[in-house]
Every structure is written in structure tokens, then in C-alpha cells.
C-alpha angles and dihedrals in degrees: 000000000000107000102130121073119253089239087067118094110254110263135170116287108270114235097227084065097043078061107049091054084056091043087053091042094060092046086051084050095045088045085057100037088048092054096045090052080052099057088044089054093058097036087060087047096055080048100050087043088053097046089051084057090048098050087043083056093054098049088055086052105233105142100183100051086047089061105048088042085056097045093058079048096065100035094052093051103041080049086051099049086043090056096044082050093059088042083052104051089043093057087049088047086052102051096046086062096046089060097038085058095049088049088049091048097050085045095049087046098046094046089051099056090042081055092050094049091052092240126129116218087247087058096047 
């Protein structure tokens, strides 16, 4: 949260732009969270496509065929979901440092222009 110019005199974090960088925060949350609804959404068509070759496969009656076909199916689609979880937690993991770093940042701002001014935060 570096939005005043290091000429100007340390104050307190504003809130507005406090704000903003949480505002900016949550678009950068609803970016990931849409792509990722994305990728699900793809991942569900190539199973439902494969489940449309797998039941072709049945109606001819070939059994065999109908399992393997399955089988990819399901493995395709178990190793997908796996991949959008670890996407998933990444993204988490990412966010809850962003705002640590936002909470250390107001802290370490706050704590400098009281510094500055000569008050302790017991005094403001």
C-alpha cells in the first residue's frame, strides 16, 4: 500500500485507500474464482462428451469398449477436478497474503507517522 509519495510527510493509512486495495483485492478474487468456473465448466463438457462415447459404445454392446471408455472417463475427470483443487487452494493461499500484507502495511504505516509525530498508540 504505497500510494503516497515518499516527499509527503508519513500519515496514517486513509481509509479510502484502505478501501480501494480491498476493492482491488476482491476483483483480483472474483478474476481467479471466474476462471476457474471456466475451467470447471470445460472439464464437465469433455465428461459429458465422453460419457456420450461411452454410452454409444454400450448400445452397440460392446461391454468391453463401454468400460475402458468409462474408466478414462473417470480418470480424466477425478485428475481434472484434482488439478482445479490445487488451483483452488493456491488462489486461497494467495489472497490471505495479499491481505496480510495489506494489514502489515497499514500497521507498519500507522506505527511510522505516529513515530514522526512523537505519539505512542497509547497516546493517539
Amino acid at each position: 500500500m504505497r500510494d503516497i509519495p515518499h516527499d509527503v510527510p508519513v500519515a496514517p493509512p486513509s481509509m479510502p485507500a484502505v478501501g480501494a486495495r480491498m476493492m482491488q483485492l476482491g476483483f483480483d478474487q472474483f478474476a481467479a474464482a471466474q476462471g476457474l468456473q471456466a475451467k470447471r465448466a470445460e472439464r464437465d463438457r469433455a465428461a459429458a462428451q465422453r460419457a456420450c462415447e461411452a454410452f454409444q459404445h454400450a448400445c452397440s454392446n460392446d461391454v468391453k469398449s463401454f468400460a475402458q471408455t468409462w474408466q478414462i472417463l473417470m480418470r480424466e475427470y477425478l485428475a481434472a477436478s484434482v488439478g482445479l483443487w490445487e488451483q483452488s487452494l493456491s488462489a486461497a493461499a494467495r489472497n490471505q497474503a495479499a491481505y496480510g500484507a495489506l494489514l502489515r502495511d497499514m500497521v507498519l504505516d500507522a506505527e511510522q507517522a505516529w513515530t514522526r509525530t512523537g505519539l505512542t498508540p497509547k497516546q493517539a
